[in-house]
C-alpha positions in Angstrom: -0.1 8.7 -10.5 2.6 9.5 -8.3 4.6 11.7 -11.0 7.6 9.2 -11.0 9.3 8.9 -14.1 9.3 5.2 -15.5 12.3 3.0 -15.1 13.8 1.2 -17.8 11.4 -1.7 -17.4 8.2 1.1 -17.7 7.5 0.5 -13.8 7.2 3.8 -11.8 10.8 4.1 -10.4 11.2 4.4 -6.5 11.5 8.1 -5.1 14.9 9.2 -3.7 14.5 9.2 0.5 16.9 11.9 1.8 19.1 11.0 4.9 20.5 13.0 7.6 20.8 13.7 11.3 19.2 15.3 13.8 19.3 19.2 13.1 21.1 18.8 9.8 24.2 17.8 8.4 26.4 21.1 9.5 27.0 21.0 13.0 26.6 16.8 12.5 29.9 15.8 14.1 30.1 12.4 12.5 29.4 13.3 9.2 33.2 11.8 8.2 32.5 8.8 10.2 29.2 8.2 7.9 31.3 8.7 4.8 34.1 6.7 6.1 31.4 3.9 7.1 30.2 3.9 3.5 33.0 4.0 1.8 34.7 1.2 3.5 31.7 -1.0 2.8 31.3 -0.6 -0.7 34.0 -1.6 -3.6 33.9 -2.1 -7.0 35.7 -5.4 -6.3 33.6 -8.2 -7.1 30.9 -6.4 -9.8 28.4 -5.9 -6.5 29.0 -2.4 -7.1 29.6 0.7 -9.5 30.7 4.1 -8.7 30.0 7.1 -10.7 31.0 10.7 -9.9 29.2 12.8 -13.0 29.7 15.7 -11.2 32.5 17.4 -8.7 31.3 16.7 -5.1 28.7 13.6 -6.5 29.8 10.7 -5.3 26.5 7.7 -6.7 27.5 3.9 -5.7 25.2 1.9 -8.0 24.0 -1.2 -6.5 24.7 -3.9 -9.5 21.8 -6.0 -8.6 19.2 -4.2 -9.1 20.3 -0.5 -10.1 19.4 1.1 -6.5 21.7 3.6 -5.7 23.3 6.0 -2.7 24.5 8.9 -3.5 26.7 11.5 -1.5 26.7 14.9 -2.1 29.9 16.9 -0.8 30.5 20.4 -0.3 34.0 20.8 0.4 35.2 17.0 1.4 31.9 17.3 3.3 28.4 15.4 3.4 25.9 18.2 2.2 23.2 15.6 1.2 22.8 12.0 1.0 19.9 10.0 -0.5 19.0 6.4 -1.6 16.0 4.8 -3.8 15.1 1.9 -2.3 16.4 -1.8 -2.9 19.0 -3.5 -2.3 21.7 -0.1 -1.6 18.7 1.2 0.9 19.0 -1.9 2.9 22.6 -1.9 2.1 22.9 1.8 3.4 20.3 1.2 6.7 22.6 -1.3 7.9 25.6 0.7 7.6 24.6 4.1 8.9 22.1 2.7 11.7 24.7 3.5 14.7 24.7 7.0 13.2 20.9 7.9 13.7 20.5 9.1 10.7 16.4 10.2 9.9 14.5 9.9 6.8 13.6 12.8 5.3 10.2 13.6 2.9 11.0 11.9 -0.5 13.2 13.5 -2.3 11.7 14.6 -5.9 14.8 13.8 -7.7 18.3 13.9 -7.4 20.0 16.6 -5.9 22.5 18.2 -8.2 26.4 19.3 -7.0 26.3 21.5 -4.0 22.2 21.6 -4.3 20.9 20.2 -0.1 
């Protein structure tokens, strides 16, 4: 059992992967650039995606094809934390961040709450 909650559909959903550079997200240089770079390639334009912010500092864009998601976690207009889970937003995400470096990180256990790394 790997201690997943089910999704909606009773299959085991996919973990969160945590993101981030090399020696961690502080003294990351780029870490506006990687925001900016997501931002700019997302929209809710066309139904392909869905942003929610439940929280101040959680930014989540919702993949609308299969419910995959990235989410963003600022502290101060800054990337604290930023995971995925899987499908088509991971892909989605590798593509945009890979001249960034970014490194996956042990699965994540669940979402991170505001200000939580």
């Amino acid at each position: 059992m790997s201690g997943r909650a089910p999704d909606a559909g009773g299959e085991a959903a996919p973990p969160w992967t945590s993101w981030a550079p090399e020696g961690g997200w502080e003294r990351f240089a780029a870490r506006q650039a990687v925001s900016d770079a997501i931002w700019d390639s997302v929209s809710e334009e066309g139904g392909q995606w869905h942003y929610l912010n439940p929280a101040g500092g959680l930014s989540i864009w919702e993949c609308s094809a299969d419910g995959s998601a990235i989410l963003i976690d600022y502290r101060d207009d800054r990337i604290v934390a930023l995971q995925t889970n899987g499908g088509a937003a991971q892909r989605h995400f590798l593509a945009v961040a890979a001249p960034f470096g970014l490194l996956e990180q042990a699965p994540a256990d669940a979402m991170p709450g505001p200000g939580l790394k």
